[in-house]
Residue frames relative to the residue before (quaternion, step in Angstrom):
aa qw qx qy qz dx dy dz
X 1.0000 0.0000 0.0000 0.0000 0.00 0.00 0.00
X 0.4896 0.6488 -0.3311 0.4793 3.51 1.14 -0.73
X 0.7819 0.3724 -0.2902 0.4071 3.80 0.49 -1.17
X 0.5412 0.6834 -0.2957 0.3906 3.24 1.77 -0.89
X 0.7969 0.4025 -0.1829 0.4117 3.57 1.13 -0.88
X 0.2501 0.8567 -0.1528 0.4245 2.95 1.82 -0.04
X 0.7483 0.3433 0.0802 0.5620 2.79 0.43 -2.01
X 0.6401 0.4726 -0.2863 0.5339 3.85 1.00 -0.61
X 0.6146 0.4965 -0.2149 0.5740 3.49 1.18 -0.59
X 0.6621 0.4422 -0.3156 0.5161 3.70 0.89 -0.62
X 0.7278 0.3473 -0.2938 0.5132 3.79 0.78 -0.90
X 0.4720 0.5375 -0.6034 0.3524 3.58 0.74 -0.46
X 0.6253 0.5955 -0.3020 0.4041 3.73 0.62 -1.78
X 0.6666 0.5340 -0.3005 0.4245 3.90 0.54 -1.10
X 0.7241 0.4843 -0.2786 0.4044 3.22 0.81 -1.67
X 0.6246 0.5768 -0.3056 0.4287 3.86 1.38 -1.40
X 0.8282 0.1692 -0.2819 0.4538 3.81 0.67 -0.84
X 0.4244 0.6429 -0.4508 0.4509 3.46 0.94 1.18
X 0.5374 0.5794 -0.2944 0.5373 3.08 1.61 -0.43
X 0.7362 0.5052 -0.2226 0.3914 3.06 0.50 -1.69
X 0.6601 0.6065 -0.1615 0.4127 3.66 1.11 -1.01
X 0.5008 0.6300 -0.1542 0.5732 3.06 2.09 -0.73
X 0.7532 0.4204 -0.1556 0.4815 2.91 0.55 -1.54
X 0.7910 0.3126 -0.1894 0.4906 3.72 0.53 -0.65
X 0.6278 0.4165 -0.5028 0.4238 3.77 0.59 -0.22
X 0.2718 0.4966 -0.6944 0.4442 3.86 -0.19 1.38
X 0.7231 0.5617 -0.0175 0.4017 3.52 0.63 -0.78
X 0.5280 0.3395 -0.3128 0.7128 3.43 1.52 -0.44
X 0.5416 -0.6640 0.5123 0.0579 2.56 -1.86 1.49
X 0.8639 0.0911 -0.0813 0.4886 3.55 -1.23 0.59
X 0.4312 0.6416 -0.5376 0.3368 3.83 0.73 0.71
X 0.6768 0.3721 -0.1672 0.6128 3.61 -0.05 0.13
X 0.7902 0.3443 -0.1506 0.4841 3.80 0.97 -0.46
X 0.2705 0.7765 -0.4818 0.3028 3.65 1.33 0.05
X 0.5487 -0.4270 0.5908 0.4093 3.81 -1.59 0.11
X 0.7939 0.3238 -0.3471 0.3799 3.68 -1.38 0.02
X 0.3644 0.7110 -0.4267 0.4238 4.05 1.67 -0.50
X 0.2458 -0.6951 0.6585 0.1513 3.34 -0.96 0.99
X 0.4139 0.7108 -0.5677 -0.0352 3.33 -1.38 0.58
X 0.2276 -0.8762 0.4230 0.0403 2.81 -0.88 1.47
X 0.1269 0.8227 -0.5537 -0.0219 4.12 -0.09 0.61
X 0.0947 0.6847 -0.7221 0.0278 3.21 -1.40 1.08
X 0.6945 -0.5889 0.2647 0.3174 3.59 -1.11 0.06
X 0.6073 0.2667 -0.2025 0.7205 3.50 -0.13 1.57
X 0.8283 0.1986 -0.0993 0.5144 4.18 0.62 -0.27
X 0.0775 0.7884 -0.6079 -0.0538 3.38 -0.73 0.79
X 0.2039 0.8788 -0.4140 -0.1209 3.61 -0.41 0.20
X 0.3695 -0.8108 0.4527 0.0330 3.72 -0.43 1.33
X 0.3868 0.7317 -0.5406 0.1511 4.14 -0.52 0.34
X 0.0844 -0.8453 0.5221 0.0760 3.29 0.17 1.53
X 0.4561 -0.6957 0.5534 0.0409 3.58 -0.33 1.84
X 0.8407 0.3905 -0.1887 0.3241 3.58 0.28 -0.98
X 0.6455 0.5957 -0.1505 0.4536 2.73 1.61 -1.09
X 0.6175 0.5843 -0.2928 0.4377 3.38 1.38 -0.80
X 0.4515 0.7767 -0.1966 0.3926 3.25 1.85 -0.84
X 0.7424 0.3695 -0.1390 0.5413 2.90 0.67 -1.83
X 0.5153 0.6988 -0.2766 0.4119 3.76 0.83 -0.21
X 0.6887 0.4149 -0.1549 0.5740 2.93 0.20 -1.66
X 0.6308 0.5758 -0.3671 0.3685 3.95 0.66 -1.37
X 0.6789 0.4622 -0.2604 0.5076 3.71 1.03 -1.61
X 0.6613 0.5237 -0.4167 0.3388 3.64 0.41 -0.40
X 0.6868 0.4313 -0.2377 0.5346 3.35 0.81 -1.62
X 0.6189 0.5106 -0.3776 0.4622 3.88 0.78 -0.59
X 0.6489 0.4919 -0.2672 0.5153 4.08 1.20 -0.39
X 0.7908 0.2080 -0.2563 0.5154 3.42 1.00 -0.67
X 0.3052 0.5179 -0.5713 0.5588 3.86 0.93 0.33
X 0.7730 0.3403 -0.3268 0.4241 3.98 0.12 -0.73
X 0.6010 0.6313 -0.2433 0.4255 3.64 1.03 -0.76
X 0.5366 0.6923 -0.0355 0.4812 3.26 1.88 -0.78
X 0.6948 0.0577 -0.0771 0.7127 2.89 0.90 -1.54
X 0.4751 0.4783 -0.6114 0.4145 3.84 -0.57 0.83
X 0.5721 0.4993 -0.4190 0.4978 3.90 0.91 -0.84
C-alpha cells in the first residue's frame, strides 16, 4: 500500500505542475514562434506544428528527469 500511495502522491505532483505550466505557457516567450516552426496559412487552411519547439521541450523534460534520476 505504501508503493500504491506513492505513486498517487507522485502523479498528483505531475498533474499540479502540469497545470501550472499549462496555465502559464501563453506567457513564455517565443515558444510556438521559434525558426524551424511550421506555419502554414492560406485561405480556408491554417496549419501549425511547431517542430522546434517540441524539441526544445522534449530536451527540458528529458534534461529534468536525467537529473531526477541521478539525485534518487
Amino acid at each position: 500500500m505504501e508503493s500504491l500511495g506513492r505513486t498517487l502522491m507522485v502523479a498528483g505532483i505531475v498533474l499540479a505542475v502540469l497545470g501550472v505550466v499549462l496555465y502559464v505557457s501563453p506567457s513564455i516567450p517565443l515558444l510556438g514562434r521559434l525558426p524551424g516552426d511550421l506555419r502554414i496559412e492560406r485561405p480556408g487552411f491554417r496549419f501549425y506544428f511547431p517542430i522546434t519547439s517540441c524539441l526544445l521541450v522534449s530536451a527540458a523534460i528529458s534534461g529534468v528527469l536525467w537529473l531526477v534520476s541521478k539525485l534518487r
